[in-house]
C-alpha positions in Angstrom: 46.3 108.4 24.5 46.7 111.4 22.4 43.4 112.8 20.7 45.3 111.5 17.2 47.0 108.6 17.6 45.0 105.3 16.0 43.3 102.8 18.9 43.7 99.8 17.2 41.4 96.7 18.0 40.3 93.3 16.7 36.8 93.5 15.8 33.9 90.5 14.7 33.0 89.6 11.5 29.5 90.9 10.7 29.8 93.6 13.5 28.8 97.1 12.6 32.9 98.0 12.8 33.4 94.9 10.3 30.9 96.7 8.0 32.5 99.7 7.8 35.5 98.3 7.7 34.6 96.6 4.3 32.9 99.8 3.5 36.4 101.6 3.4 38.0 98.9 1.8 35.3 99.0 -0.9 36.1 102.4 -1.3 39.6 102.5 -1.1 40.6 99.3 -2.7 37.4 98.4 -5.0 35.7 100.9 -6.5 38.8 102.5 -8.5 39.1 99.4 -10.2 35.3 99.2 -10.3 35.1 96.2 -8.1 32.6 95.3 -5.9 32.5 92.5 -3.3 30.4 89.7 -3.4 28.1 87.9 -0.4 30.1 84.9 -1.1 33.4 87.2 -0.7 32.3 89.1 2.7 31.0 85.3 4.3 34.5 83.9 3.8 36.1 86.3 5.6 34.6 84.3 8.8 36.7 82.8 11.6 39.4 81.3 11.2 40.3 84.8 9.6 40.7 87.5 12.2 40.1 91.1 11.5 42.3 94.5 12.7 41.3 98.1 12.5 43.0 101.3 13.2 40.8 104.1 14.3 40.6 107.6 15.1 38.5 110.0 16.9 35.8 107.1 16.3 36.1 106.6 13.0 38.0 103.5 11.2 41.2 104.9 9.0 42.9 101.0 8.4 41.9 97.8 8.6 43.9 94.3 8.1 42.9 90.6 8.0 44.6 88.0 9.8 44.9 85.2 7.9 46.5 81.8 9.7 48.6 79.9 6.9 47.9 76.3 9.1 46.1 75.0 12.2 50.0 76.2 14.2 50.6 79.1 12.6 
């Protein structure tokens, strides 16, 4: 794989990559609205929900969370 091209991999909820996953969404997404998340936010985003991130050189640049519409889809 190329030095810069993203590794992207599913990662668990409450894992270390999970936090700083949430800590660059805080940052990217939150705080220039002057949002912060709540406990009660970051626990809902338990299984069934399912949680992406792209990173590079080690460090997380992207993240996404799966969420399933039904029990099929």
């Amino acid at each position: 794989m190329a030095e810069d091209a993203p590794e992207y991999l599913e990662i668990l909820h409450g894992s270390p990559e999970w936090e700083e996953a949430v800590e660059l969404r805080q940052d990217v997404l939150r705080t220039p609205l002057s949002l912060r998340f709540s406990e009660a936010q970051l626990a809902a985003e338990g299984p069934p929900e399912r949680h992406v991130v792209a990173r590079v050189g080690g460090v997380i640049v992207g993240t996404a969370i799966v969420v399933p519409l039904d029990a099929a889809t």
